[in-house]
C-alpha positions as a Markdown table, in Angstrom:
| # | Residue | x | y | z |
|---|---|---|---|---|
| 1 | Unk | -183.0 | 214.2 | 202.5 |
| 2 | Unk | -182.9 | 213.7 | 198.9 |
| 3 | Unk | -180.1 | 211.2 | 197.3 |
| 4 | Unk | -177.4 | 213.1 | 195.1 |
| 5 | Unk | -178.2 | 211.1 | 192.2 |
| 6 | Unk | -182.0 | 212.0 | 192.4 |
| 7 | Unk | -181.2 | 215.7 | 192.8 |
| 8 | Unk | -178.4 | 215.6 | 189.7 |
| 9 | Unk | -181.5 | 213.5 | 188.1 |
| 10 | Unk | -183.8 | 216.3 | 188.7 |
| 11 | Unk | -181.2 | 219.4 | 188.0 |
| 12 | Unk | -180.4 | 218.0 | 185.0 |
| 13 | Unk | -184.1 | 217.7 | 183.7 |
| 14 | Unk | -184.0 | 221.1 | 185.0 |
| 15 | Unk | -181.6 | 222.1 | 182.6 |
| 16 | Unk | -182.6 | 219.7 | 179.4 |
| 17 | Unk | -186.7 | 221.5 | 179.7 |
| 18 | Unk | -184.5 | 225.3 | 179.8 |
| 19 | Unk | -182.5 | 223.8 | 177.0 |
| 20 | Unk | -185.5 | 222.2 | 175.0 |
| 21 | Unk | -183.6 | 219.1 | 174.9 |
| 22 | Unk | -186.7 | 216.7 | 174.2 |
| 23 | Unk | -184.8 | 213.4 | 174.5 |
| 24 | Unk | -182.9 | 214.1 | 177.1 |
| 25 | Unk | -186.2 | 216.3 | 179.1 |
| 26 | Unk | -188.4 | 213.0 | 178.3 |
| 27 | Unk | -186.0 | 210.4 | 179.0 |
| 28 | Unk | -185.4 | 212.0 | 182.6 |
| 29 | Unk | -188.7 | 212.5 | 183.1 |
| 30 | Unk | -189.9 | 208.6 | 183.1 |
| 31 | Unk | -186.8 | 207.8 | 184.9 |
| 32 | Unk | -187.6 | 209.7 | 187.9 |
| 33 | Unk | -191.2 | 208.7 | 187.1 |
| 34 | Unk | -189.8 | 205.0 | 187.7 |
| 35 | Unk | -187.5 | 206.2 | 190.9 |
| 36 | Unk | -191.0 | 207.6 | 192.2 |
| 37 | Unk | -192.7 | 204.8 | 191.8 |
| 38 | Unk | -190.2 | 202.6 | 194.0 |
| 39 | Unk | -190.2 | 204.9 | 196.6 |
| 40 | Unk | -194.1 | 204.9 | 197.3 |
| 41 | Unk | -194.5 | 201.0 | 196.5 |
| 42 | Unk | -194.2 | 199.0 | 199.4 |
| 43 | Unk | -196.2 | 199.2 | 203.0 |
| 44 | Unk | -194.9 | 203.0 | 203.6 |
| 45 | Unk | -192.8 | 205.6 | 201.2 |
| 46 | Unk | -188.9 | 206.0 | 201.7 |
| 47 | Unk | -186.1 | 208.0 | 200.2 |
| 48 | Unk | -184.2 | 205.1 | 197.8 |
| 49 | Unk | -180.3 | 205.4 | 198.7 |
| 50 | Unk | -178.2 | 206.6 | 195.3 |
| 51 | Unk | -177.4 | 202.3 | 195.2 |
| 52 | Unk | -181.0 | 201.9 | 194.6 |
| 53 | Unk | -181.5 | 205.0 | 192.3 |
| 54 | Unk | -178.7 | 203.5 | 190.2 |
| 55 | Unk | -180.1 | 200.1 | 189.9 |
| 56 | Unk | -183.5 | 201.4 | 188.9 |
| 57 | Unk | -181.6 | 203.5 | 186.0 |
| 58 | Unk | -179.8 | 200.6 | 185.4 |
| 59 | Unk | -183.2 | 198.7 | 184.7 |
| 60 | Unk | -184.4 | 201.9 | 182.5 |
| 61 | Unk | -181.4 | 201.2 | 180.4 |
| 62 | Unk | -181.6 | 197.9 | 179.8 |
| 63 | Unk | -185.5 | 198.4 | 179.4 |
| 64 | Unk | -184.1 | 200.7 | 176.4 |
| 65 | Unk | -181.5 | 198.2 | 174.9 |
| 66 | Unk | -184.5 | 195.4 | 174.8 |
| 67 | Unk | -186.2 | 198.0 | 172.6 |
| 68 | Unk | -183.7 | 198.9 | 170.5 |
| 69 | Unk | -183.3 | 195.4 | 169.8 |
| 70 | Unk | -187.2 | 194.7 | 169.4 |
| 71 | Unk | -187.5 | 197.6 | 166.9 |
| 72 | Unk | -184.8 | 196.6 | 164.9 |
| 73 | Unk | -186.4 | 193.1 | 164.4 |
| 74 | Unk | -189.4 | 194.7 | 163.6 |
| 75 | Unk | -187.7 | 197.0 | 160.9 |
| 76 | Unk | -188.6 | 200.2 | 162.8 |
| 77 | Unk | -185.1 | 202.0 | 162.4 |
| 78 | Unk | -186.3 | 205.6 | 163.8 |
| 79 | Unk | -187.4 | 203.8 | 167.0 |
| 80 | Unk | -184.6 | 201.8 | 167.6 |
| 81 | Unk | -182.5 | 204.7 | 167.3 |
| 82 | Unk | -184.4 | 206.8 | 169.6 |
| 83 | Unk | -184.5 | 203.9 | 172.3 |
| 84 | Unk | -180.5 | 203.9 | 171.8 |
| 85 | Unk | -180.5 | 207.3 | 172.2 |
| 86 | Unk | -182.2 | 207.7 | 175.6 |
| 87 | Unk | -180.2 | 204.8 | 176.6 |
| 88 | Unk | -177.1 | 206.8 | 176.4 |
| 89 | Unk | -178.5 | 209.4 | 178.1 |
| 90 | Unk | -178.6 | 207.3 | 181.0 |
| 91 | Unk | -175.6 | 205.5 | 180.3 |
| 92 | Unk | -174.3 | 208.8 | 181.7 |
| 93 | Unk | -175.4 | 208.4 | 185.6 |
| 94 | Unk | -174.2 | 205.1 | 185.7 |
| 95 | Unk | -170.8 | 203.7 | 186.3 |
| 96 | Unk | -168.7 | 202.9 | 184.3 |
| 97 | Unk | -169.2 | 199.4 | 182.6 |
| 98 | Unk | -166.3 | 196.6 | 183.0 |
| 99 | Unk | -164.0 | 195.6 | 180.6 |
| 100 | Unk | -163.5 | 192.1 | 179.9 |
| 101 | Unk | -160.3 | 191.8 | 181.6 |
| 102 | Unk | -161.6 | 193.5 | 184.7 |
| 103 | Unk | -164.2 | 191.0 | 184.6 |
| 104 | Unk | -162.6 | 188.2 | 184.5 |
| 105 | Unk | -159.9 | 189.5 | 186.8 |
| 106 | Unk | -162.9 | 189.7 | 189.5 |
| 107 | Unk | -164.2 | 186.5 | 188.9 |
| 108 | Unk | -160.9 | 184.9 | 189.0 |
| 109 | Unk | -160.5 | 186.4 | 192.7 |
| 110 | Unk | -164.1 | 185.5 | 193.6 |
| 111 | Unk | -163.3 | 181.6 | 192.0 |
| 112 | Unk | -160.7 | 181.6 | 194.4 |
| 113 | Unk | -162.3 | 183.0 | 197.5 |
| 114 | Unk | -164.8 | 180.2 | 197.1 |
| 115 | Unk | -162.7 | 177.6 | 196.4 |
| 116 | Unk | -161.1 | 178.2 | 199.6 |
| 117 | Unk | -164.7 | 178.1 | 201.0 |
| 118 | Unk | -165.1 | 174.6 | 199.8 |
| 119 | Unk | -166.5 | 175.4 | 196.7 |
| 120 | Unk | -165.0 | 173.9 | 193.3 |
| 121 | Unk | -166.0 | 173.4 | 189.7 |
| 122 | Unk | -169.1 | 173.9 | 188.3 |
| 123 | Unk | -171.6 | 173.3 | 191.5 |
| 124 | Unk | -169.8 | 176.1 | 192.9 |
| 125 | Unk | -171.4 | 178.8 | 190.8 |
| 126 | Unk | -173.8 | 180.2 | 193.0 |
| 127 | Unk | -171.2 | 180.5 | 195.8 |
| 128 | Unk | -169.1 | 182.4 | 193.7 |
| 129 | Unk | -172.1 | 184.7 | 192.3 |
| 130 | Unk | -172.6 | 185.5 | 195.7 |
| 131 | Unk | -168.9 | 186.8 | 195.8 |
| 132 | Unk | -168.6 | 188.4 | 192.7 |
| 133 | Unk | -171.8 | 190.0 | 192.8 |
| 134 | Unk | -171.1 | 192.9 | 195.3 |
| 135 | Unk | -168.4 | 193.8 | 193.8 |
| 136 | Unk | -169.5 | 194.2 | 190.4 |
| 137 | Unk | -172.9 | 196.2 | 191.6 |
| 138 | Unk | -174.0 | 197.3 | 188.2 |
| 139 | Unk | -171.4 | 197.7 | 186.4 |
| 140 | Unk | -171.8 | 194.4 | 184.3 |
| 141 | Unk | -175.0 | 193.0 | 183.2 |
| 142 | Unk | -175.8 | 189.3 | 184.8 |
| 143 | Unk | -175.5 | 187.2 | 182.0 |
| 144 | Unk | -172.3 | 188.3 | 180.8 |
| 145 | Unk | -171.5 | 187.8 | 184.9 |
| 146 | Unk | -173.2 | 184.3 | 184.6 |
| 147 | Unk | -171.1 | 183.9 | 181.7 |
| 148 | Unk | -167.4 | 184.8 | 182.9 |
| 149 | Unk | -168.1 | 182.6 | 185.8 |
| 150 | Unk | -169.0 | 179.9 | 184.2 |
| 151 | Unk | -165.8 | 179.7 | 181.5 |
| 152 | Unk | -163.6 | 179.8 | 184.9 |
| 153 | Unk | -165.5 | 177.2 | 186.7 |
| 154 | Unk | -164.6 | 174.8 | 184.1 |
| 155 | Unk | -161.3 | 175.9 | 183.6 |
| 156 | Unk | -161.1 | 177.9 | 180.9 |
């Protein structure tokens, strides 16, 4: 049984080769590459669920971001942009990223929810990553997480 973000993943690369879409054709291809790759590591080879398949394009995107950022450093404009490029392109099989407000609205809850755990001020920060953590799956990155948590741990 194939996961209906794998088989979008492979339509769509269907689609981008008929198309001629390079980036798009190249990006997908070393995504599901990657997605591959998880499935056959390990003792015996699986089908990843579409949670897993998201965090692995998840990781593919930030793997882009790092690169744009790299590149820029290193005065390479073209590359940069290309990495941004295929970043977006899998920007689009991922949720949709949370605001600040959301964030912080989630973390206030989880803040709470621990605190009524036993957990308060700044020690409680990996109880409350525990919280938080599930609900966020993927849709913020964990330093800006790491962040938001730990502005409403010390009260602010």
């Amino acid at each position: 049984m194939t996961t209906t973000l794998k088989s979008r993943l492979h339509d769509d690369l269907t689609a981008a080769i008929k198309a001629r879409d390079e980036l798009r054709s190249s990006t997908l291809r070393l995504t599901i590459t990657a997605i591959s790759k998880e499935e056959v590591s390990g003792e015996s080879s699986r089908e990843l669920s579409d949670a897993e398949v998201e965090k692995i394009i998840a990781r593919e995107a930030k793997k882009r971001r790092e690169a744009a950022e790299a590149f820029d450093k290193g005065g390479r404009a073209a590359q940069a942009e290309r990495e941004r490029a295929e970043g977006e392109v899998l920007a689009g099989y991922l949720p949709q990223p949370l605001t600040d407000d959301e964030l912080d609205a989630l973390v206030a809850e989880a803040v709470r929810e621990a605190a009524a755990g036993g957990a308060e001020g700044p020690r409680a920060m990996g109880a409350v990553m525990k919280i938080v953590n599930p609900k966020i799956a993927g849709r913020a990155e964990g330093g800006r997480v790491a962040a938001a948590v730990k502005r409403q741990l010390a009260g602010g």
